[in-house]
N, C-alpha and C positions, 0 to 999 in steps of 0.2 A: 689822870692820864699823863705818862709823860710822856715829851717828843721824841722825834724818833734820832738824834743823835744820842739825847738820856739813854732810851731804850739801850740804842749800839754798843753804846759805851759799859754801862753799867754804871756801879762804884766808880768808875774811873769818869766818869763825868765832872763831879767835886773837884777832880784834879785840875781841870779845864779854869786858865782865869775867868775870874769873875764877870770882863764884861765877854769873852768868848760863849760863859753857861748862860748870860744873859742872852744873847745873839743865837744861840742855838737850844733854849731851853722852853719855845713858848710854843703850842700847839694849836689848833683849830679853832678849840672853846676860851682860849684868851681874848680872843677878838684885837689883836692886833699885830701888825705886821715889819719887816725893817727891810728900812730900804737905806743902799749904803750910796755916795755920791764920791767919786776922787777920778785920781790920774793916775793912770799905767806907767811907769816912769818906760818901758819896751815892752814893746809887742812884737815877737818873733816865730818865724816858720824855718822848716827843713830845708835843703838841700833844692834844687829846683822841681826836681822827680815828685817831689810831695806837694809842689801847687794844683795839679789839675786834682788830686783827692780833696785838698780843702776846700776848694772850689767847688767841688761835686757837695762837697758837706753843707757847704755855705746854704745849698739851697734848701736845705732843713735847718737852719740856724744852728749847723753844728762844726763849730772853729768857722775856718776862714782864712782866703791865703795872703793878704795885705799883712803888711808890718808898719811901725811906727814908733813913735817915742813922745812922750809926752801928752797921752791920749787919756780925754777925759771920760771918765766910765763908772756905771753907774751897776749896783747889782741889788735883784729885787728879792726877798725871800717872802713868802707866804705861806702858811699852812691853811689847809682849806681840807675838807672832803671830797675826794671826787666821786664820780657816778658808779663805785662798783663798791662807797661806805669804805675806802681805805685813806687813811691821814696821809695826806701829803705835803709834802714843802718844795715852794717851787726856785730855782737858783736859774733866774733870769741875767743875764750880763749884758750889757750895751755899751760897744763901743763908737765913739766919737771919733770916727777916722777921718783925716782930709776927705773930704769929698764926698763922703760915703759913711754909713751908720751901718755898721753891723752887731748880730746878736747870736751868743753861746746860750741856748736855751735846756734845762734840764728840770723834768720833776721825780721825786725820792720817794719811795713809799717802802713800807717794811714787809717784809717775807717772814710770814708767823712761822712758817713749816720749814727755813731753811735759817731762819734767825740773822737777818742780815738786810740792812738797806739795798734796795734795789734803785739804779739809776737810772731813769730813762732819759734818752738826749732826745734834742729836738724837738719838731714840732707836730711830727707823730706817733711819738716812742716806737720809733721803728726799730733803735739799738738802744739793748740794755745791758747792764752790766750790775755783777756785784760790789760794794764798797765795804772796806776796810778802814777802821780806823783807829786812831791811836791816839795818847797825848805825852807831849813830851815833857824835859825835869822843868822847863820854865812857863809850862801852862797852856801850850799851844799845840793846834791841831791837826795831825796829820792824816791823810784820805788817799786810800791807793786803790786803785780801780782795780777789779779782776776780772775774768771771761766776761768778754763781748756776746751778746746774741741777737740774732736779727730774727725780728717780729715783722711780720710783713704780707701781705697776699695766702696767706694759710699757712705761710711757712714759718718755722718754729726750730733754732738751729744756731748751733755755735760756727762763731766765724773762724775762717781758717787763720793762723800766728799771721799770714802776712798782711790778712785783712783789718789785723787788730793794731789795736792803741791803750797803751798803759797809760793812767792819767794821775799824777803826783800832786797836791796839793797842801802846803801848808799855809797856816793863817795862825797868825798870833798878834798879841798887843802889843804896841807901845807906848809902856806911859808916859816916856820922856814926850814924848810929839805928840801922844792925846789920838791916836789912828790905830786904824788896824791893819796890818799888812801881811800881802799875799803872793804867794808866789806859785807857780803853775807850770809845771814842763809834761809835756803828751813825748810817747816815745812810743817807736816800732822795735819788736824784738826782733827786724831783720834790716828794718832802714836805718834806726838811731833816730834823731831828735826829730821831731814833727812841727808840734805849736806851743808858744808858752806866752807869758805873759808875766811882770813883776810888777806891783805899786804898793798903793795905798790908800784909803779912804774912811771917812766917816759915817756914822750909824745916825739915823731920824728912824721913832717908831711912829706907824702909823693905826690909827683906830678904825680897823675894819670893822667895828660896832654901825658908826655912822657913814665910812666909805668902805665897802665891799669890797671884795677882790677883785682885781680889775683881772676883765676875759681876757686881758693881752698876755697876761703871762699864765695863762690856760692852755696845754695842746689843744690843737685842732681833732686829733682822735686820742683814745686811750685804748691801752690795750691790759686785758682783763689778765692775764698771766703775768705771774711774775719770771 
């Protein structure tokens, strides 16, 4: 079975540095997990219009309207099965802010019928989205989010442009420094720039053989559509 970036990707996986296919290539039945430890060299938001939205996100651990610099942060991947038999991998973040710890929570699962990782944010995949992705000529990985839709109370529906957020992410190696670094800009197709974040950090794998997945980076519900 392969994972579901292999999947995404195709052929163009191999392309992916080594320790990137490494990092993105192990699935459920490997039994183990990575979890990455570093610092955000900035953590930044929009314009002040877009603090009461991240705010409102926050409380599903999705973004967040505090900024900082120099924030230690921690991101957790797992693949696991969830309860509807679909592989998932889960992209937990935590940030170490003055005063306060917050968390960008998402899990990924693959869409057989529309060929394409699906994103869920937060803590009850209430917004999901399509991912895109790509790799570039020096081995690194690019993820571009596409249509928003909100899952929620029966309802089933794409969000309006102003509701939505494009989400940019690339991750690639360095071998000079021995890190992996990341860079992340959210943007409105009517506000401009929302949330981002840029650093760097290191990979420990863990053996979910003899420690399990841990329920924290599990949503609290899942929802059966993609």
């Amino acid at each position: 079975m392969n994972s579901l970036f292999h999947t995404a990707l195709g052929a163009d996986f191999d392309r992916l540095h080594p320790r990137l296919r490494e990092r993105f290539g192990f699935t459920s039945t490997d039994g183990r997990g990575c979890v990455g430890n570093g610092v955000m060299d900035r953590i930044w938001r929009g314009r002040a219009y877009t603090r009461p939205f991240l705010a409102l996100g926050a409380l599903r651990n999705i973004m967040f309207p505090e900024q900082g610099r120099d924030v230690p942060f921690t991101i957790e991947n797992y693949a696991y099965t969830d309860t509807y038999g679909r592989e998932t991998l889960t992209f937990v973040r935590t940030f170490e802010l003055h005063h306060r710890r917050r968390r960008f929570d998402a899990t990924m699962v693959w869409d057989p019928h529309r060929e394409v990782i699906v994103d869920y944010l937060g803590t009850h995949q209430h917004i999901a989205a399509d991912l895109h992705l790509r790799v570039d000529d020096e081995g690194g990985l690019h993820l571009r989010s596409g249509q928003m839709r909100l899952r929620a109370a029966g309802v089933d529906t794409a969000l309006p442009t102003a509701a939505t957020a494009v989400a940019e992410v690339h991750e690639r190696y360095d071998d000079t420094a021995d890190v992996f670094r990341i860079d992340v800009r959210v943007t409105n197709p009517w506000f401009g720039p929302v949330f981002g974040y840029t650093g760097a950090f290191t990979l420990r794998h863990v053996d979910t053989e003899t420690t399990p997945v841990p329920a924290s980076v599990k949503p609290y519900r899942e929802q059966a559509r993609y």
